[in-house]
N, C-alpha and C positions, 0 to 999 in steps of 0.2 A: 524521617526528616519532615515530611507532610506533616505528622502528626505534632510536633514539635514547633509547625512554624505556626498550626493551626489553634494550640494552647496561647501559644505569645498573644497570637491575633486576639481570641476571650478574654484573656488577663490585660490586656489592654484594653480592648470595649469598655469590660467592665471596671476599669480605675477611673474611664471619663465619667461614669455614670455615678459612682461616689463619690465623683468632684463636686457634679451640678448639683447636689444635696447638700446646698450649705444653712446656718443658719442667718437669718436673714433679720431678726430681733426677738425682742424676747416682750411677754404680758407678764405685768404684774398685777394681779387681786389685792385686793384690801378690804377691808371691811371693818364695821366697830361693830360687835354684839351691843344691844341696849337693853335695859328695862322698857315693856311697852309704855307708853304714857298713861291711858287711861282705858278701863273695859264700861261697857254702855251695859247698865242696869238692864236686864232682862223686859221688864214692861216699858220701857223708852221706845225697846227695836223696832219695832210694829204696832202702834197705838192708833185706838177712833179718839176722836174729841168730837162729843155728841154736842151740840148747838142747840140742838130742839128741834120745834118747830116756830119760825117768824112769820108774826101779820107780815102780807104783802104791805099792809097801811105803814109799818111802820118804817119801811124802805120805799115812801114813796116819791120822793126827793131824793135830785143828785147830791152826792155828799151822808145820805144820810145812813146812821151806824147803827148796827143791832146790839144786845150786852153781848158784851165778851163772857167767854169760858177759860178760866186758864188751863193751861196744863204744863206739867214739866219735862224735861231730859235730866237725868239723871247718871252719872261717869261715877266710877265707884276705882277705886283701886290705885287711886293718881301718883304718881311722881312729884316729889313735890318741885312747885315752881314752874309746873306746865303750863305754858301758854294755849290755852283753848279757845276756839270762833269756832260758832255754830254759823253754819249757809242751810237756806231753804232757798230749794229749787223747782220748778215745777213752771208752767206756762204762764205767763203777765199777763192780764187782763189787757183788751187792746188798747194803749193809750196811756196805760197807769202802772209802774215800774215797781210800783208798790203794795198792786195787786193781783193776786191770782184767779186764773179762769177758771171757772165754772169745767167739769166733766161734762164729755157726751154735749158741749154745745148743740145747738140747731136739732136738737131732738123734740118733741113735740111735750114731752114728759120733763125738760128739765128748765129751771126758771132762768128769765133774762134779765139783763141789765143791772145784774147784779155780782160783785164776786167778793173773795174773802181778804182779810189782812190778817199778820200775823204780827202781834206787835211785842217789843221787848221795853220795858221800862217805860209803858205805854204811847209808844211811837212805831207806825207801821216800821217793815221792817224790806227794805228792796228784794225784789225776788232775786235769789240769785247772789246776793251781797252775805259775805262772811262778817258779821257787825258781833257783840255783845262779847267781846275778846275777854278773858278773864284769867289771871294766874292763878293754879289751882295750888292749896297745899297738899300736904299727903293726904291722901283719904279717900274722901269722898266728895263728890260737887254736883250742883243741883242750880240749874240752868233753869229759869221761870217764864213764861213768855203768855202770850192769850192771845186768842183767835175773836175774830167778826166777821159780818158779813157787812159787805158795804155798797150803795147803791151807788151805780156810775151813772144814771141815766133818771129823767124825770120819769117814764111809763116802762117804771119795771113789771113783770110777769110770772105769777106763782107759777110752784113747781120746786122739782125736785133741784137741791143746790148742795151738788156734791164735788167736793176737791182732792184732787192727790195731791200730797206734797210729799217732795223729798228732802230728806238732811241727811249735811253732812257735820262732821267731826271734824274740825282742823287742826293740826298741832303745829305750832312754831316756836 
């Protein structure tokens, strides 16, 4: 009889315990597989754009621009009808939205009052700003742009005038 009233007692526990295990709602996943929009030409991924060497004379005035060098990005493989903006990112020169700083500031070895611009259809281009939007057809697209250096200050300082910059790819 013990053992009888002892089962009832388990078989009940355990039907409360099956109860508290309800479901309580449900996730649903989604997803759309795509074609990628576009793959970045091999020599784009990581490039120098050599400048030279610049007289300090000739950046010796605020305002004043060195020649540009251009160089490209290159997207090869595109979808057609991809909307693509290039962003360059990388530290603003203090004051100038449109310029970037110099590497290794306040080092004894790298030049002052001076920094670079990156310009698109020959107009600096904001650091930072996704600007030169362009609908690509199928292929391949080739993105043009040129670099300077630019004096921000009338008693700029030779030296070494080196920039990182970063890009990005944007698709919309």
């Amino acid at each position: 009889m013990k053992q009888q009233i002892y089962a009832l007692i388990i078989l009940a526990a355990s039907g409360v315990a099956f109860t508290a295990q309800g479901v309580d709602g449900n996730i649903h996943v989604t997803a759309k597989f795509v074609t990628p929009a576009c793959n970045l030409q091999a020599n784009s991924k990581d490039m120098t754009v050599p400048l030279g060497d610049v007289s300090s004379s000739e950046l010796k005035t605020s305002g004043a621009v060195s020649a540009t060098t251009a160089f490209s990005l290159k997207l090869t493989d595109c979808a057609a009808y991809t909307a693509v903006y290039i962003s360059f990112d990388g530290v603003a020169a203090e004051n100038h939205d449109k310029v970037f700083a110099l590497d290794d500031q306040g080092q004894s070895s790298t030049a002052s009052g001076i920094g670079l611009e990156i310009l698109s259809n020959g107009e600096a281009m904001p650091v930072g700003s996704a600007l030169n939007g362009a609908y690509t057809g199928s292929g391949d697209t080739t993105f043009n742009y040129a670099a300077r250096y630019k004096a921000l200050e009338n008693n700029t300082q030779s030296g070494n005038a080196n920039v990182t910059v970063q890009y990005n790819v944007v698709y919309k």
